[in-house]
mmCIF file of the N, C-alpha and C atoms, coordinates in Angstrom:
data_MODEL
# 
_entry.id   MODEL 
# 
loop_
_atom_site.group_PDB 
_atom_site.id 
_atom_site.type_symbol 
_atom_site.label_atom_id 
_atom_site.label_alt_id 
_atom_site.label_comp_id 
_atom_site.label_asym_id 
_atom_site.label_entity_id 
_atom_site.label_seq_id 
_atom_site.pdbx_PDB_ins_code 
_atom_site.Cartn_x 
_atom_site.Cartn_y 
_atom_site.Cartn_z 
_atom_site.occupancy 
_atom_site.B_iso_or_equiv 
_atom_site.pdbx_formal_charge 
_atom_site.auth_seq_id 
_atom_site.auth_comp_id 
_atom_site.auth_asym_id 
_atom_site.auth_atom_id 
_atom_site.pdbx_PDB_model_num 
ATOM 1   N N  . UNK A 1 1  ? 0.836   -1.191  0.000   1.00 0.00 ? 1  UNK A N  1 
ATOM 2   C CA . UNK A 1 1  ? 0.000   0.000   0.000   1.00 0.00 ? 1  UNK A CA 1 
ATOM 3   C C  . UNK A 1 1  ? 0.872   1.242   0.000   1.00 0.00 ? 1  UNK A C  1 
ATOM 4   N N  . UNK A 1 2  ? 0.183   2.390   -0.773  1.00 0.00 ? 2  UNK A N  1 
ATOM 5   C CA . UNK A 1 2  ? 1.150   3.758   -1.102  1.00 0.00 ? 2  UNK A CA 1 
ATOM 6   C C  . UNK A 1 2  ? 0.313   4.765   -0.023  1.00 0.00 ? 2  UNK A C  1 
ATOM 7   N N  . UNK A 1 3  ? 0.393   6.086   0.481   1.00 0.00 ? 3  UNK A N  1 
ATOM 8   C CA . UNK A 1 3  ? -0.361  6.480   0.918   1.00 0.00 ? 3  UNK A CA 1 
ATOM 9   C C  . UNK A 1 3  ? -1.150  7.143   0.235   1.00 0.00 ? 3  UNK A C  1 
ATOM 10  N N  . UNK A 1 4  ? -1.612  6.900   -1.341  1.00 0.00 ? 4  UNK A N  1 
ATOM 11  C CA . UNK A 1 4  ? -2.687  7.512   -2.345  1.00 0.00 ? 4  UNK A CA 1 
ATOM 12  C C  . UNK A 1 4  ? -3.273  6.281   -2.405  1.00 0.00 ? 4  UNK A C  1 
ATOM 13  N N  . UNK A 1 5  ? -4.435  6.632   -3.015  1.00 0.00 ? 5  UNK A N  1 
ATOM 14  C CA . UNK A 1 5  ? -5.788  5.757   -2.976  1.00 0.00 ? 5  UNK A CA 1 
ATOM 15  C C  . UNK A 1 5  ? -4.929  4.415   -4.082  1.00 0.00 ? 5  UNK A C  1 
ATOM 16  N N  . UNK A 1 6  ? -5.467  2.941   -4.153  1.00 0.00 ? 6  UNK A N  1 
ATOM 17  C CA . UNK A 1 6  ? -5.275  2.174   -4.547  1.00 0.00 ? 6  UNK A CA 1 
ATOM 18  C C  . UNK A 1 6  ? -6.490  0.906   -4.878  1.00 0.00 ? 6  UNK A C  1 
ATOM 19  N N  . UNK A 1 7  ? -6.941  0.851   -5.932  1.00 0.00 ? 7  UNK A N  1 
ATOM 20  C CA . UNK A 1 7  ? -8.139  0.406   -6.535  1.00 0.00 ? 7  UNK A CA 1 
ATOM 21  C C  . UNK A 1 7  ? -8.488  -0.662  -7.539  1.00 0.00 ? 7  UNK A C  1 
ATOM 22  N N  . UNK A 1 8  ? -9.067  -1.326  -7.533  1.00 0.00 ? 8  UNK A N  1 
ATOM 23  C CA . UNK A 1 8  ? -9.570  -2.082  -8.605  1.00 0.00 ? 8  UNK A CA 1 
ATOM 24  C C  . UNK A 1 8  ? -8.369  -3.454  -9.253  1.00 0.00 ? 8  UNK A C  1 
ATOM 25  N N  . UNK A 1 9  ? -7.992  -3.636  -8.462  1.00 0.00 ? 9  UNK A N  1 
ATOM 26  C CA . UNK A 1 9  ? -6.966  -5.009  -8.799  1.00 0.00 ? 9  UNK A CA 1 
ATOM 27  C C  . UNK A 1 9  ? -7.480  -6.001  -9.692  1.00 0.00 ? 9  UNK A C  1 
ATOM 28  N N  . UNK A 1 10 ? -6.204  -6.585  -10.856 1.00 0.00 ? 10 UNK A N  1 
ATOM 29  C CA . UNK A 1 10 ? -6.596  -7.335  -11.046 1.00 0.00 ? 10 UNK A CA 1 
ATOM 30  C C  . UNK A 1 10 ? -5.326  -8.596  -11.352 1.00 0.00 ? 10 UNK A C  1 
ATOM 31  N N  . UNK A 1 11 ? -5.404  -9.627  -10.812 1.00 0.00 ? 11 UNK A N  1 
ATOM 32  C CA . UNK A 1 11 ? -4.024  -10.674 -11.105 1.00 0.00 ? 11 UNK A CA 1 
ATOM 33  C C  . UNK A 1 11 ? -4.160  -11.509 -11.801 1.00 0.00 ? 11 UNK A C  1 
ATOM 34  N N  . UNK A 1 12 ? -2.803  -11.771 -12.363 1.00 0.00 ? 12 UNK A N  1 
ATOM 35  C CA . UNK A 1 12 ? -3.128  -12.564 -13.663 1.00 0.00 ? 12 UNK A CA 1 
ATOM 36  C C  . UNK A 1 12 ? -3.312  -13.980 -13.504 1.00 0.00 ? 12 UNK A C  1 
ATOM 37  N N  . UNK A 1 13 ? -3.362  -14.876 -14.120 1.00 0.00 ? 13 UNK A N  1 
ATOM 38  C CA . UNK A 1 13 ? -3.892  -16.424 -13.914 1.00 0.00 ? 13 UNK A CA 1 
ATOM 39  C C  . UNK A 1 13 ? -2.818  -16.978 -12.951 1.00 0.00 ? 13 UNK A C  1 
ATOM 40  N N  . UNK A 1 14 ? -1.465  -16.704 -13.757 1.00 0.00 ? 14 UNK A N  1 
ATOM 41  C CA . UNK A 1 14 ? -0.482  -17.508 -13.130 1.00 0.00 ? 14 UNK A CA 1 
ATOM 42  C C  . UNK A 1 14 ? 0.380   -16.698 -11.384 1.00 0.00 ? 14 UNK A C  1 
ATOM 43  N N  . UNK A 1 15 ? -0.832  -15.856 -10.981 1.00 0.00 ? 15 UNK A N  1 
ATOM 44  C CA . UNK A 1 15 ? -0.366  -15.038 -9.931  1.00 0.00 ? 15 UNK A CA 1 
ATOM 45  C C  . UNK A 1 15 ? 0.348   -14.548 -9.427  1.00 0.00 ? 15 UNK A C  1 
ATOM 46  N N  . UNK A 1 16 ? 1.453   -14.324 -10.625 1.00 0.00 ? 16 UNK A N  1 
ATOM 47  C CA . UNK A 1 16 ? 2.685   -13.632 -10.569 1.00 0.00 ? 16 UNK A CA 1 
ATOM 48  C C  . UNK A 1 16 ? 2.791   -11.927 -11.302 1.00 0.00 ? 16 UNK A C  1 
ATOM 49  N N  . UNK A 1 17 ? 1.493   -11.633 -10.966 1.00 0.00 ? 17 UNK A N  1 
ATOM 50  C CA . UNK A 1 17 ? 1.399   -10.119 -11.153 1.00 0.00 ? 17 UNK A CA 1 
ATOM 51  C C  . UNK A 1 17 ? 0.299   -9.444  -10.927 1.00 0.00 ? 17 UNK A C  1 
ATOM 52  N N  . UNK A 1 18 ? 0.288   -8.170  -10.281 1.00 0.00 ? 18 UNK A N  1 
ATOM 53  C CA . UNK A 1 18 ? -1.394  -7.802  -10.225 1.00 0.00 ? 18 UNK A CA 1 
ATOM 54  C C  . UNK A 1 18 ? -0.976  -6.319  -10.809 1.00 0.00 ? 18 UNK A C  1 
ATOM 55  N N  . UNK A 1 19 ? -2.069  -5.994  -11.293 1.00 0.00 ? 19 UNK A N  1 
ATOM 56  C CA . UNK A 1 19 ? -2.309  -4.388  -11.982 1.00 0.00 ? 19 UNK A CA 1 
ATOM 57  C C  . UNK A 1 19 ? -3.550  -3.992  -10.984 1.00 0.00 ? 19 UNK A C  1 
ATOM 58  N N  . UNK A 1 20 ? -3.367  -2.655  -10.772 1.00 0.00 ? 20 UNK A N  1 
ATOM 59  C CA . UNK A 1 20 ? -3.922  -2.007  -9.911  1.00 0.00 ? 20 UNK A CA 1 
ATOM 60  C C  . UNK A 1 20 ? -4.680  -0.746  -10.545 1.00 0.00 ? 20 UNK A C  1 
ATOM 61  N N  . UNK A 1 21 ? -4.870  0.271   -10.108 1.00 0.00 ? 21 UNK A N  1 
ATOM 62  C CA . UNK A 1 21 ? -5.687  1.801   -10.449 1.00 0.00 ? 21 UNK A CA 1 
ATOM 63  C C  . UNK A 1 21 ? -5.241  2.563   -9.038  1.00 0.00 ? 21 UNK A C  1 
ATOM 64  N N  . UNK A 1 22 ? -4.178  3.603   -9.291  1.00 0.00 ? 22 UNK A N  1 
ATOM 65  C CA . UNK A 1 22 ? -3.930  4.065   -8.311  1.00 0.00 ? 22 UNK A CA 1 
ATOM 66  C C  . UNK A 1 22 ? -3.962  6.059   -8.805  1.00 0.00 ? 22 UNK A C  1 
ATOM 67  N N  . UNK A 1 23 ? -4.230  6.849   -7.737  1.00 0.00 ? 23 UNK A N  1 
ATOM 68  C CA . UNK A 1 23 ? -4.274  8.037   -7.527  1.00 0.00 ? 23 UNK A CA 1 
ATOM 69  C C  . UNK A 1 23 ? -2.701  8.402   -6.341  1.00 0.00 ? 23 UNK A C  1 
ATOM 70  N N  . UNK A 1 24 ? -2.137  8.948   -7.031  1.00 0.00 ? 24 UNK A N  1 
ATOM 71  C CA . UNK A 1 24 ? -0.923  9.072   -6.084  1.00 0.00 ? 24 UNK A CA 1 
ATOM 72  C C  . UNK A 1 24 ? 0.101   10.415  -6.928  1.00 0.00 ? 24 UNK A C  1 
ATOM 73  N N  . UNK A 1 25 ? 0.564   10.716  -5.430  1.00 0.00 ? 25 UNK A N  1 
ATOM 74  C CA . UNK A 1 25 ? 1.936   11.875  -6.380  1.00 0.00 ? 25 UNK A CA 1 
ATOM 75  C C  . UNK A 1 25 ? 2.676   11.097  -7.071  1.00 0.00 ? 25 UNK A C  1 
ATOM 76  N N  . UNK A 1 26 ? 3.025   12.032  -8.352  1.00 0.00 ? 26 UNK A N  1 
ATOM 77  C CA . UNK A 1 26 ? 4.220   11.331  -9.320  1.00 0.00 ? 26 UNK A CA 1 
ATOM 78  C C  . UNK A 1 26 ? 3.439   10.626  -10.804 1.00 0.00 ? 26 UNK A C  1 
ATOM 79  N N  . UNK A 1 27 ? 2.064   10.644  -10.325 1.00 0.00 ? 27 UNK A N  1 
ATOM 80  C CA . UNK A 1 27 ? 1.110   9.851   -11.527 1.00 0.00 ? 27 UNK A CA 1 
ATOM 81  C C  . UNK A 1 27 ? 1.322   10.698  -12.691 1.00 0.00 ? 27 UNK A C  1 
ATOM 82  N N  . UNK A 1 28 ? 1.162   10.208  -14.308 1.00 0.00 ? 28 UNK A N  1 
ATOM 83  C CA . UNK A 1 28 ? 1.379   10.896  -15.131 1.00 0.00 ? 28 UNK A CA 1 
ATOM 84  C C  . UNK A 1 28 ? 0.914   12.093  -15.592 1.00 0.00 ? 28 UNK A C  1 
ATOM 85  N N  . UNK A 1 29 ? -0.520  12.203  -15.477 1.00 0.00 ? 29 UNK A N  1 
ATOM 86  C CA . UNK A 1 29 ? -0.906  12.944  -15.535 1.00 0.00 ? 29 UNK A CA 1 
ATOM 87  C C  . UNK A 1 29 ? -0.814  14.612  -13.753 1.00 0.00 ? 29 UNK A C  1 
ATOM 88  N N  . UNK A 1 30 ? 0.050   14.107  -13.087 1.00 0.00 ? 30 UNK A N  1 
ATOM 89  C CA . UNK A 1 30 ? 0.353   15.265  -12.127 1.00 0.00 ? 30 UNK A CA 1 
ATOM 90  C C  . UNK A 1 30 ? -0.943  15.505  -11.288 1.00 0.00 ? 30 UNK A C  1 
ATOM 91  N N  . UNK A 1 31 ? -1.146  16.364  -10.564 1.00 0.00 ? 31 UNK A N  1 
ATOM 92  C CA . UNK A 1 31 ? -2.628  16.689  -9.842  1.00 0.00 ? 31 UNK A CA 1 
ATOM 93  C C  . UNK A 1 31 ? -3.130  17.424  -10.647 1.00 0.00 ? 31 UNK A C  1 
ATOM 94  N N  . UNK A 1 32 ? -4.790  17.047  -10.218 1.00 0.00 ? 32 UNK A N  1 
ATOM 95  C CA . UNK A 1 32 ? -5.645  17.437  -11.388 1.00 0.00 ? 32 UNK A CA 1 
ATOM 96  C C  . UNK A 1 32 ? -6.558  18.791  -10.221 1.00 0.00 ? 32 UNK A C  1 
ATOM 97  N N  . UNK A 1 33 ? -6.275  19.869  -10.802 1.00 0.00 ? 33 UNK A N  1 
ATOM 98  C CA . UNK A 1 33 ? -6.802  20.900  -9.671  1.00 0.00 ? 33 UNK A CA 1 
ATOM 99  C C  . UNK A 1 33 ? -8.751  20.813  -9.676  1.00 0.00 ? 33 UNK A C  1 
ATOM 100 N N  . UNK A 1 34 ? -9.317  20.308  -10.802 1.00 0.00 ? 34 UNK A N  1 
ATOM 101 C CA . UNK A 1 34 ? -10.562 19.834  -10.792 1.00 0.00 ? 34 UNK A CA 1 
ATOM 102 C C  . UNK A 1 34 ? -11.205 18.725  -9.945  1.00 0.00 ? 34 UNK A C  1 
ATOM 103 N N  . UNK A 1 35 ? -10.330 17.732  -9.706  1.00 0.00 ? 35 UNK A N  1 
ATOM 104 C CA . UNK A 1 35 ? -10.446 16.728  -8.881  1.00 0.00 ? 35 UNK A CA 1 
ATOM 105 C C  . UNK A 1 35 ? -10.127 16.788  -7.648  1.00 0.00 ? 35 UNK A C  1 
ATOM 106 N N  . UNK A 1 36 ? -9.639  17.901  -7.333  1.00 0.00 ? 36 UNK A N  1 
ATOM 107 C CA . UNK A 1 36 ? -8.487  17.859  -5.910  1.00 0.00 ? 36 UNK A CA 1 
ATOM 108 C C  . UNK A 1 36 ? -8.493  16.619  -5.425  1.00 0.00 ? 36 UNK A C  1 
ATOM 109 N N  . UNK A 1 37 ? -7.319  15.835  -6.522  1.00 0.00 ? 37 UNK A N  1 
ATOM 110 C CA . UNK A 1 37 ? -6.576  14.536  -6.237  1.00 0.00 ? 37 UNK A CA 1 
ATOM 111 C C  . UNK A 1 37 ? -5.423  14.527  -7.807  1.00 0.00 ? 37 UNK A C  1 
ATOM 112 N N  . UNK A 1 38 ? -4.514  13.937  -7.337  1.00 0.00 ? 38 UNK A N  1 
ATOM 113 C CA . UNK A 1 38 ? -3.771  12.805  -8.540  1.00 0.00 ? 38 UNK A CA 1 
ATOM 114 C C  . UNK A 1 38 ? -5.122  12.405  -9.887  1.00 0.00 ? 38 UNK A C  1 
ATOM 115 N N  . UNK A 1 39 ? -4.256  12.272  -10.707 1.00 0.00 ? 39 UNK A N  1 
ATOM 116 C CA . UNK A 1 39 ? -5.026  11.351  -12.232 1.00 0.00 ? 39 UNK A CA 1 
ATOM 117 C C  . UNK A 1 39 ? -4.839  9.923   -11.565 1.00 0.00 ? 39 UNK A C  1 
ATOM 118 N N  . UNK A 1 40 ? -5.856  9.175   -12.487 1.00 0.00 ? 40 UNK A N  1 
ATOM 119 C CA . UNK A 1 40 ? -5.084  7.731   -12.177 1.00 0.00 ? 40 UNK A CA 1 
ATOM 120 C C  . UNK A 1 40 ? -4.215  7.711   -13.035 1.00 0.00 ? 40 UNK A C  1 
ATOM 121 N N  . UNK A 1 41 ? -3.358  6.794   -12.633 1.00 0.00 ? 41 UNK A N  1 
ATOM 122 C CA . UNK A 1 41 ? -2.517  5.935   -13.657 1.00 0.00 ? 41 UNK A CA 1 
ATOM 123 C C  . UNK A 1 41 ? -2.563  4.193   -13.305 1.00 0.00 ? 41 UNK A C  1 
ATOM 124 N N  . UNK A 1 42 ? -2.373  3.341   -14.390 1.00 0.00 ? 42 UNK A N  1 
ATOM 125 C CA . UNK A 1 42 ? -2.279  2.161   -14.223 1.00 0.00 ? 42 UNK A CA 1 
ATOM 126 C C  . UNK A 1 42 ? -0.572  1.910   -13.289 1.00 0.00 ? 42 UNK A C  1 
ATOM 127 N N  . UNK A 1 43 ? -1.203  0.756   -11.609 1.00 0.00 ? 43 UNK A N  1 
ATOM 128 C CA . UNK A 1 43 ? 0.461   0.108   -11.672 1.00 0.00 ? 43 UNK A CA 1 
ATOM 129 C C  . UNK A 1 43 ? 0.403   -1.027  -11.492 1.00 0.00 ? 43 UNK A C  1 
ATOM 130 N N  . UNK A 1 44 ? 1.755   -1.668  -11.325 1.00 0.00 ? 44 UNK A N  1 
ATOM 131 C CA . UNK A 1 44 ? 1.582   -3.119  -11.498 1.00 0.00 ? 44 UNK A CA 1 
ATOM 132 C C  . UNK A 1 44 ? 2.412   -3.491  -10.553 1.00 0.00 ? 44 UNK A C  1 
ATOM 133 N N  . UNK A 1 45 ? 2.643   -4.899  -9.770  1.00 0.00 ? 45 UNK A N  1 
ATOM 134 C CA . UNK A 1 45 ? 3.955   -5.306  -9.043  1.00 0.00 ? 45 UNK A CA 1 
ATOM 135 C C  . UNK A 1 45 ? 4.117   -6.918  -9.455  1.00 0.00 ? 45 UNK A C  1 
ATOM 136 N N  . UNK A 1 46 ? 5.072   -7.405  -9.117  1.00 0.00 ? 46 UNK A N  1 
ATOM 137 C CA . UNK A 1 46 ? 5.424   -8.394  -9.419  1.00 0.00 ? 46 UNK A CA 1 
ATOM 138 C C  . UNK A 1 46 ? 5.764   -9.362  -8.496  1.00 0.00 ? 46 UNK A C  1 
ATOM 139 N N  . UNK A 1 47 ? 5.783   -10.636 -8.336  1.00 0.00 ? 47 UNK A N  1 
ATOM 140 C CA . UNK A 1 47 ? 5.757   -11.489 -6.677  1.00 0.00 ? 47 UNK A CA 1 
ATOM 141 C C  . UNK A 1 47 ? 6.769   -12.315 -7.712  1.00 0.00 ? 47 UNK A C  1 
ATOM 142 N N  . UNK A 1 48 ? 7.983   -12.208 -6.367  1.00 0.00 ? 48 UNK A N  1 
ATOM 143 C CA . UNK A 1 48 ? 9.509   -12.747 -6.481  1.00 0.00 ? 48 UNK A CA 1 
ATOM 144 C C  . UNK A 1 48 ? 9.687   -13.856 -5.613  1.00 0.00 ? 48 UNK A C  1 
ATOM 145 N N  . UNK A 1 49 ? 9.753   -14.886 -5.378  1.00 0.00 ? 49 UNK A N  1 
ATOM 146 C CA . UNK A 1 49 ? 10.132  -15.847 -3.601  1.00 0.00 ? 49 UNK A CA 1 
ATOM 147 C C  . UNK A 1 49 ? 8.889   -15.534 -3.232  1.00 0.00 ? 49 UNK A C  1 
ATOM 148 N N  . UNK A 1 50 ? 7.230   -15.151 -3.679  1.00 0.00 ? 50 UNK A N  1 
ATOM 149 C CA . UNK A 1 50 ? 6.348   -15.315 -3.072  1.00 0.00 ? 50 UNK A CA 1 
ATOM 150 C C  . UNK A 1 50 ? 6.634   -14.348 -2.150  1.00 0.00 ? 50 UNK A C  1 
ATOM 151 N N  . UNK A 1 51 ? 6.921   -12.902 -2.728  1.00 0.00 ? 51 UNK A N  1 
ATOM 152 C CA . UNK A 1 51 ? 7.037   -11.636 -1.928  1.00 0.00 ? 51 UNK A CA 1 
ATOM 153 C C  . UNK A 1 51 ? 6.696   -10.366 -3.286  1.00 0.00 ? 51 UNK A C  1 
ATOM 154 N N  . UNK A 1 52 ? 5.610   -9.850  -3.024  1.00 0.00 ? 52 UNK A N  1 
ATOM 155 C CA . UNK A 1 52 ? 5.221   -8.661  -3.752  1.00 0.00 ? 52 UNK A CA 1 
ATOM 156 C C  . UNK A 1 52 ? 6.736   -7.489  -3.689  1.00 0.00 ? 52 UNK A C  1 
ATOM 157 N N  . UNK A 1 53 ? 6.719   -7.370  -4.716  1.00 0.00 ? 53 UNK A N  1 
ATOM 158 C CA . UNK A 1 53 ? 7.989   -6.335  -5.008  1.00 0.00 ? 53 UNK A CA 1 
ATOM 159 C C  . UNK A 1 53 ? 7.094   -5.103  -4.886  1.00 0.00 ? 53 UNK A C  1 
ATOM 160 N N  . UNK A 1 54 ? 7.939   -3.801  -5.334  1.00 0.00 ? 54 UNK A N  1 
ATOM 161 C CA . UNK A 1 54 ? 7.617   -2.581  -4.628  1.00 0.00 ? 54 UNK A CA 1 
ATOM 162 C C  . UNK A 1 54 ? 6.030   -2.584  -6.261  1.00 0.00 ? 54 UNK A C  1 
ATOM 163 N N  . UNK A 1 55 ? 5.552   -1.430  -6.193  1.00 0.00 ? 55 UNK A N  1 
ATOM 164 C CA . UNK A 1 55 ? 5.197   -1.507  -7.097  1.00 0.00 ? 55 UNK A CA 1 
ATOM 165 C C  . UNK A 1 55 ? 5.630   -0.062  -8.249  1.00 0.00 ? 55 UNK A C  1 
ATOM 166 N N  . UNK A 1 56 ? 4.931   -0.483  -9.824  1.00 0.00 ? 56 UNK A N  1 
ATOM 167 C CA . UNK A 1 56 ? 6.056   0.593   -10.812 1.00 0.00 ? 56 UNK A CA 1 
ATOM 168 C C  . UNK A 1 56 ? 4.966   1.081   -11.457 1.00 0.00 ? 56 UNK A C  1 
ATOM 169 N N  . UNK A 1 57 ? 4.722   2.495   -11.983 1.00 0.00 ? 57 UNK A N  1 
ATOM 170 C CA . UNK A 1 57 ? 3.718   2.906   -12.976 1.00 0.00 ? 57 UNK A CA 1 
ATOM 171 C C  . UNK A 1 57 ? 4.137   2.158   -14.275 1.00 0.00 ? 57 UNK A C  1 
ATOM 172 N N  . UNK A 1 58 ? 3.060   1.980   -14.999 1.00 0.00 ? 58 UNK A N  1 
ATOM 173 C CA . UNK A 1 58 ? 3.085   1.187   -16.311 1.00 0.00 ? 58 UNK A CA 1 
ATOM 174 C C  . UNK A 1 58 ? 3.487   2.186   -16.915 1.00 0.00 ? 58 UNK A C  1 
ATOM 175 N N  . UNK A 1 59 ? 3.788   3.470   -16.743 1.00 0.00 ? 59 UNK A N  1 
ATOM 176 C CA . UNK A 1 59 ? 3.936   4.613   -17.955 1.00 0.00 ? 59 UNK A CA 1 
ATOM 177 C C  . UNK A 1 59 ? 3.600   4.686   -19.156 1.00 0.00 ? 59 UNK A C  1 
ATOM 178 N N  . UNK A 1 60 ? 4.167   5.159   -20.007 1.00 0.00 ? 60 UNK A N  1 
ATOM 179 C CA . UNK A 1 60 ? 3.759   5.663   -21.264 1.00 0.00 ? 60 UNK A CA 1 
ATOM 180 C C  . UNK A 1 60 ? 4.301   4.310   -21.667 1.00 0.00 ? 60 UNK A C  1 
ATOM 181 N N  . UNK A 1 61 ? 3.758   4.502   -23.120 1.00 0.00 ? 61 UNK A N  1 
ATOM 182 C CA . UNK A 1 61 ? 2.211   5.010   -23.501 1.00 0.00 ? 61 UNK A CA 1 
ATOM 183 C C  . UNK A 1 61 ? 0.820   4.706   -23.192 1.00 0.00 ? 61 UNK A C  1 
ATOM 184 N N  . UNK A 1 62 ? 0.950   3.484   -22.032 1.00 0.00 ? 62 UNK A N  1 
ATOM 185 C CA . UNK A 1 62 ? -0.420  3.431   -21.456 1.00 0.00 ? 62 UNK A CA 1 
ATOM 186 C C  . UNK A 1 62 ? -0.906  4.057   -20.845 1.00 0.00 ? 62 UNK A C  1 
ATOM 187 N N  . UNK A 1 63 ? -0.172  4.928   -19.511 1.00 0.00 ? 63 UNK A N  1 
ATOM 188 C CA . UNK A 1 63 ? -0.498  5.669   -18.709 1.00 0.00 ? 63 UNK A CA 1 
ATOM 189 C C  . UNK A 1 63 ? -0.504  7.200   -19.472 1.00 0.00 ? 63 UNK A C  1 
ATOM 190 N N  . UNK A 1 64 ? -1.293  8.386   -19.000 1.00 0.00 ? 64 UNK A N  1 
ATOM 191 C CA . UNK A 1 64 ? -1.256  9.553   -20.188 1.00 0.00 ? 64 UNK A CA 1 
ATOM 192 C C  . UNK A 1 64 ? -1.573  10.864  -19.073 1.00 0.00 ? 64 UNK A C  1 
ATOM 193 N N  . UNK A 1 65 ? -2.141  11.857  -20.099 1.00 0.00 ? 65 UNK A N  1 
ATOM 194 C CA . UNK A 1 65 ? -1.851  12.821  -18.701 1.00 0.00 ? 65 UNK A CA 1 
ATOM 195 C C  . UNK A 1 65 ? -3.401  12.512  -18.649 1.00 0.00 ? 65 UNK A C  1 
ATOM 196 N N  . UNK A 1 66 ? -4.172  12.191  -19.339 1.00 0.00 ? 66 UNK A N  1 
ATOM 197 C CA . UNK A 1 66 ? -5.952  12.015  -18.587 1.00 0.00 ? 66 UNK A CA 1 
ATOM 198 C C  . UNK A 1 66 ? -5.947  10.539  -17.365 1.00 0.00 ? 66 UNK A C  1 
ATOM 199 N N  . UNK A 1 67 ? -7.116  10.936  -17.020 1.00 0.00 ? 67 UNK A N  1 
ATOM 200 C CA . UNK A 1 67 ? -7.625  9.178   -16.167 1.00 0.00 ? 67 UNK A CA 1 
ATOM 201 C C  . UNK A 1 67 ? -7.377  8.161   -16.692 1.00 0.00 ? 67 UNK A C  1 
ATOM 202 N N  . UNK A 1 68 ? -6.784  7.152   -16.374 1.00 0.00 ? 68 UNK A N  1 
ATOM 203 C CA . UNK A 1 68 ? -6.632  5.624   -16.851 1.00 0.00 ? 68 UNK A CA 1 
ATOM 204 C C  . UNK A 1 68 ? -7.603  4.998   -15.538 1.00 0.00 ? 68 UNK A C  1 
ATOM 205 N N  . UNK A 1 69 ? -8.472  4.375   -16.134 1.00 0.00 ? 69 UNK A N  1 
ATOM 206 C CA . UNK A 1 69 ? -9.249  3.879   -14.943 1.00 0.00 ? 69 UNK A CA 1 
ATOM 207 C C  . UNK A 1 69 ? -9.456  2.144   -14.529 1.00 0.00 ? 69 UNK A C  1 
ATOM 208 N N  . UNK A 1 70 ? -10.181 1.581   -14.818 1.00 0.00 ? 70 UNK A N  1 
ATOM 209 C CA . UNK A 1 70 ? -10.033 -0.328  -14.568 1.00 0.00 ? 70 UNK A CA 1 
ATOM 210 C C  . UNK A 1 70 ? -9.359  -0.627  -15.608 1.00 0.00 ? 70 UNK A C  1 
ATOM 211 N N  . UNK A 1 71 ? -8.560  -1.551  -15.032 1.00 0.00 ? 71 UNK A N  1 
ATOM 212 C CA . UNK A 1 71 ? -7.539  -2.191  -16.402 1.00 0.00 ? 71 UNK A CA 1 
ATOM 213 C C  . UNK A 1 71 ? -8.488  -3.585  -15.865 1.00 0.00 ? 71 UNK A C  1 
ATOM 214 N N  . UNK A 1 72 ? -8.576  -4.809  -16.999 1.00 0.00 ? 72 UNK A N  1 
ATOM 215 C CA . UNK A 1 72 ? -8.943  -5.566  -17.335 1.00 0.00 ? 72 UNK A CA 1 
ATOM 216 C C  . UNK A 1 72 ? -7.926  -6.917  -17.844 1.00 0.00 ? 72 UNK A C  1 
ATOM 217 N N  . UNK A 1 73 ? -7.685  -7.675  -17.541 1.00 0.00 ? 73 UNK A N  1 
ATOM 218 C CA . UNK A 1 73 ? -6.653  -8.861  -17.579 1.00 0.00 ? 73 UNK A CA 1 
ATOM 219 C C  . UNK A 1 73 ? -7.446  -9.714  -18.258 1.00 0.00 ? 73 UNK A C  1 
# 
């Protein structure tokens, strides 16, 4: 967990990855002064020894400066 909102998970079959929907500083799109919050951006982490690694924005070109909202697996 980041201390920005974190949403809508989804992991893949072989459970060695989950994609998320997160609102957080640093997101691509920057703070949105309409929302008073972060854009989403899509992130993802990866499980090493059956230990979730940190997690990474998917960036460009998926992530953009608008909302990226449920990603779908």
């Amino acid at each position: 967990n980041s201390p920005g909102e974190e949403y809508l998970p989804g992991i893949t079959a072989d459970e060695q990855y989950i994609f998320y929907t997160s609102r957080r500083n640093g997101s691509t799109g920057g703070y949105n002064p309409m929302m008073s919050d972060y854009d989403e951006d899509f992130y993802f982490a990866v499980k090493e020894n059956g230990q979730w690694q940190p997690a990474q924005n998917l960036g460009r070109p998926i992530n953009t400066e608008l909302n990226e909202g449920a990603s779908f697996i």
